[in-house]
N, C-alpha and C positions, 0 to 999 in steps of 0.2 A: 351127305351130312352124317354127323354121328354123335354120341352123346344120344339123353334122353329129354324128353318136351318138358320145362323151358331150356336148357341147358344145349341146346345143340353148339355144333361148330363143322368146321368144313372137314372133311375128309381128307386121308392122307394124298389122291387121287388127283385132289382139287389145289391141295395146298404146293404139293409139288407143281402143275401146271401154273401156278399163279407165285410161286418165291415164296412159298411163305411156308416152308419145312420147319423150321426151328419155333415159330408160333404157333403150328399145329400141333408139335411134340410138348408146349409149352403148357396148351390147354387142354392134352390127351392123359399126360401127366408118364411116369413112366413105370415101368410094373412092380410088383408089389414085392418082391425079391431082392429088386433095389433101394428099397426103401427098408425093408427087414435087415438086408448085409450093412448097411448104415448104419443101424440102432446098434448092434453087434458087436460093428467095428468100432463104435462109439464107449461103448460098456468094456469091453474087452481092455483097450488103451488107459479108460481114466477112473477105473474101478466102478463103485458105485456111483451111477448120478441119479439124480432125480429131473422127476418130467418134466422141468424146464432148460433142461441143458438139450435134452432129446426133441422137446418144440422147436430149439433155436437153432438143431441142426435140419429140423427137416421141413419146418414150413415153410421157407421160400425156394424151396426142390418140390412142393405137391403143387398137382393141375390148378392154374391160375382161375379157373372156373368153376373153382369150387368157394365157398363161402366161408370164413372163419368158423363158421362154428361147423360147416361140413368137415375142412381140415382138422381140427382137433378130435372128433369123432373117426375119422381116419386112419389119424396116431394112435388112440386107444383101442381100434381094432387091429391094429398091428401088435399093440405090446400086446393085447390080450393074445394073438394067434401067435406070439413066441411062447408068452407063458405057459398056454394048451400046452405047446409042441415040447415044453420042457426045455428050453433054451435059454431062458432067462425068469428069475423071480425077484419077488420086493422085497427088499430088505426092513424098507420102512414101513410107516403105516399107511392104512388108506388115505386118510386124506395127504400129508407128503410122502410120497413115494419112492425109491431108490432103490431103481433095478440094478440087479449083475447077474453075471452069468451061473447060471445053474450048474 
């Protein structure tokens, strides 16, 4: 099993002996690099967007076993860990927001 209590799911171990590789990477979700070169590639192509162009590219791509309001929480710790990293800033204000590239 993997994941944390309630959130478990089967293992990749278990998931490969029983068919179900693509469900397990489904609900494992996939790392967080790929979800950053996404936002990236996103901002890069169509200048600035704001946080709902960036939700619409990335919530049906996070682990299905996370909760709306976990995925949103998710998203914001990602733009936040570009921002740190100096990658990307707002253009807009806090509440609408319109990241591009730094």
């Amino acid at each position: 099993m993997e994941g944390r209590y309630p959130n478990i799911f089967i293992s990749a171990r278990v998931a490969a002996a029983i068919g179900q590789k693509a469900k397990h990477i489904r609900y494992r979700g996939l790392n967080h690099r790929y979800y950053r070169d996404r936002i990236i590639e996103l901002i890069r192509q169509h200048g600035p967007v704001p946080r709902e162009e960036i939700n619409r590219l990335l919530l049906d791509k996070l682990p299905e076993g996370l909760t709306s309001e976990q995925k949103a929480m998710m998203i914001h710790n990602l733009l936040s860990d570009l921002r740190i990293k100096g990658a990307i800033k707002n253009v807009g204000s806090r509440r609408f927001p319109k990241w591009k590239i730094n």
